[in-house]
C-alpha positions in Angstrom: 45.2 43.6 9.0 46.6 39.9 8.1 42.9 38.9 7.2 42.1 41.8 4.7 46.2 41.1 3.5 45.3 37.4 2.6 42.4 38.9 0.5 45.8 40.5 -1.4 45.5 44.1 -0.4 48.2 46.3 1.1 46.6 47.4 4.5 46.9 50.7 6.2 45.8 50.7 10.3 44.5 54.2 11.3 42.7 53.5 14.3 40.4 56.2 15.1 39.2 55.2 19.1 41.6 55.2 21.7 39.7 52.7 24.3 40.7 53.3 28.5 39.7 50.7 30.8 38.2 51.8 34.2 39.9 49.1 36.1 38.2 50.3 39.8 34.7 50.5 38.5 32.3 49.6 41.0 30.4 46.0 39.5 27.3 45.0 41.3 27.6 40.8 40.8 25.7 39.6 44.0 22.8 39.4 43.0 23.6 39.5 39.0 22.5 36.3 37.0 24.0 37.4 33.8 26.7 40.0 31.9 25.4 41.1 28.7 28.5 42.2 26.5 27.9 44.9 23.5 32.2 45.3 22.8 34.4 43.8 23.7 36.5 46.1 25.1 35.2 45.6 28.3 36.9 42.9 29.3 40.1 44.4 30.8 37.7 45.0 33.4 35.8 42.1 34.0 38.7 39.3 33.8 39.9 38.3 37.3 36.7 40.1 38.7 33.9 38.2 37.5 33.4 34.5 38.3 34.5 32.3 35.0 31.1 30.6 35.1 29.1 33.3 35.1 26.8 33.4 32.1 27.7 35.9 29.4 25.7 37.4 26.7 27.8 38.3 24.2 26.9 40.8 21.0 28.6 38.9 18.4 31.1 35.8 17.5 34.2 38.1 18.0 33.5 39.4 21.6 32.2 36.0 22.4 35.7 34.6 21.0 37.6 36.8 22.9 35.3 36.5 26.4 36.0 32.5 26.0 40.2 33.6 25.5 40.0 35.6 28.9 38.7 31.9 30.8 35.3 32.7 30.5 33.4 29.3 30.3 29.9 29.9 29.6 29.7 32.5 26.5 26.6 32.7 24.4 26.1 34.7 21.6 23.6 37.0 19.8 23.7 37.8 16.2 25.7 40.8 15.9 23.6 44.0 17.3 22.3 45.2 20.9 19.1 44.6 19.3 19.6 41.2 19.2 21.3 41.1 22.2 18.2 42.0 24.0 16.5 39.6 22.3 18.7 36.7 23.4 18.4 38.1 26.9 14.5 38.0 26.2 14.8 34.4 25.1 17.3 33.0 27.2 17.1 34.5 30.9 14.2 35.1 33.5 14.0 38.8 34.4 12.6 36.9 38.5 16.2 34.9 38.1 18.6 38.1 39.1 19.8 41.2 37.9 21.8 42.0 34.5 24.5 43.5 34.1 25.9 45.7 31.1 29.5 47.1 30.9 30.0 49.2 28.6 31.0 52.8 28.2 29.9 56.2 28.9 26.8 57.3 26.6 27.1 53.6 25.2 24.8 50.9 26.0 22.0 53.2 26.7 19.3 51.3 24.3 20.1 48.4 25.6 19.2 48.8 29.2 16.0 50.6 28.4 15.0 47.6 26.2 16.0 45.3 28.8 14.6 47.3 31.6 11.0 47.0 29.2 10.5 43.5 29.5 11.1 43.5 33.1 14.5 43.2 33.9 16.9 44.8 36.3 19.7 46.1 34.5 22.7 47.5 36.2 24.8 49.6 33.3 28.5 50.4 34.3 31.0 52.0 32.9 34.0 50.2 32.9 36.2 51.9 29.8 36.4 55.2 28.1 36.4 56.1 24.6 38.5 58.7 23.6 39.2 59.6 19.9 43.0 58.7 18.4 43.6 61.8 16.4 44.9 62.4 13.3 46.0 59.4 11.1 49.9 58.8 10.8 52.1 60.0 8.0 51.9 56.5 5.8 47.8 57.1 6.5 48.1 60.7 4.8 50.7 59.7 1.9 48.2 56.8 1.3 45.3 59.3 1.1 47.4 62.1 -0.9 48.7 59.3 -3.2 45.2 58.2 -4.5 46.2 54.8 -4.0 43.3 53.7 -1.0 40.5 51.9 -2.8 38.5 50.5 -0.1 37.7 52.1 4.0 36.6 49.3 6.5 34.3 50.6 8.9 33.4 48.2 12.4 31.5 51.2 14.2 29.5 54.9 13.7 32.0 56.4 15.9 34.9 54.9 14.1 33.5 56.4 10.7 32.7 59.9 12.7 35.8 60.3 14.2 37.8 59.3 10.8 36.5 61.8 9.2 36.4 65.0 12.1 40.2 64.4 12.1 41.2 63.8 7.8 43.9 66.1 7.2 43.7 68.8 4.4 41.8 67.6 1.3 41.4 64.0 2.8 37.7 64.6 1.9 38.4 65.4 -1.8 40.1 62.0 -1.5 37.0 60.0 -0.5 35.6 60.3 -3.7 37.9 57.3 -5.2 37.2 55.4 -1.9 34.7 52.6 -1.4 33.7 52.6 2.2 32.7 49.6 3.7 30.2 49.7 6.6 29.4 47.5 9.8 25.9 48.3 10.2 23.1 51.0 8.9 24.3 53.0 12.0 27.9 53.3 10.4 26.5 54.0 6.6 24.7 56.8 8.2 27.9 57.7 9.6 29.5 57.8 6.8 26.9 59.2 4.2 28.4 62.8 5.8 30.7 62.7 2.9 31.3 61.8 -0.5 32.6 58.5 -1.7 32.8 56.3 -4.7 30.2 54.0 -3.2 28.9 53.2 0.8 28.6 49.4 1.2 27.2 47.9 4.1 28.0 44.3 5.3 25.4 41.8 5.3 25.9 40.6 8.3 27.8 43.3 11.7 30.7 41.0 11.6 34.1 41.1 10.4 33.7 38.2 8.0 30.7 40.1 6.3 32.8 43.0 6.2 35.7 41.1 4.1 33.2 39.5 2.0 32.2 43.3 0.9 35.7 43.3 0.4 36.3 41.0 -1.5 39.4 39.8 -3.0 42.4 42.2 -5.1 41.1 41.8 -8.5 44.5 40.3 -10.5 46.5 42.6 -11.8 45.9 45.8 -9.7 
């Protein structure tokens, strides 16, 4: 919100995921020579559980930000997808040297450990938060919509941009067509490309600086 506000916008939150941590989830770390993060939004569940020196794989700068905030001490990071998180785990560990371990959440992560589990690692994948959708957007959300006055929808996953729009209220789609939606990945364009908008931009980069570059600043005067 205060990064897309210093760009001079007026921002409207409407998250769309409601994210549960499993906190008693079962993590197999004896034998586990690395964690290999795809959200952060596991890490309710690892802190205080997992050693602060264990080495971390983490998908891009902002879970590897926040994995170094929660004491963690040895945080690497891939370039922004699972893809290439499984290629840093390719390049940077020795599938003889231990296990991996992925925490993620249910149906999530799923690519991941079959790419890993491919070039010879072990991979245990555990669930360790659910994702649950939000539900409808707020009043100021639906007055925003209503009033014509959104230009621009930032997007940072495909179930974000499905789960906005299964739950926009009456003639919120007719609305999308003055919107600019601003997409994380090809994954989240496709996601969005269910409905009409003024245009479907995708970051050049699946990080939340690309995404404000897209952006952009207010142009003066609006």
């Amino acid at each position: 919100m205060a990064a897309v506000e210093r760009l001079g916008w007026q921002a409207h939150a409407m998250p769309a995921l409601r994210i549960e941590p499993i906190m008693d989830a079962v993590l197999p770390l004896a034998r586990t020579q690395a964690v290999l993060l795809t959200s952060g939004q596991a890490i309710a569940a690892l802190a205080g559980r997992v050693r602060p020196d264990m080495p971390i794989l983490a998908v891009g700068a902002v879970t590897a930000r926040r994995m170094r905030d929660a004491g963690f001490t040895d945080v690497t990071v891939a370039a922004g997808t699972a893809a290439d998180l499984a290629d840093l785990a390719r390049d940077r560990l020795d599938p003889g040297a231990g296990s991996l371990l992925v925490p993620t959440a249910p149906t999530y992560g799923q690519d991941l450990a079959v790419a890993l589990r491919r070039a010879g690692f072990r991979v245990s994948r555990r669930c360790v938060y659910r994702v649950r959708p939000a539900g409808a957007p707020d009043a100021a959300v639906r007055t925003a919509l209503a009033g014509g006055v959104i230009d621009a929808a930032l997007f940072y996953s495909a179930e974000t941009a499905r789960q906005f729009l299964r739950h926009l209220p009456a003639g919120g789609h007719a609305a999308l067509r003055n919107i600019r939606a601003i997409a994380i990945s090809k994954s989240t364009e496709a996601a969005l490309s269910t409905a009409t908008w003024r245009a479907i931009q995708v970051a050049a980069r699946p990080d939340q600086a690309a995404i404000l570059d897209r952006l952009g600043r207010r142009p003066a005067g609006e």
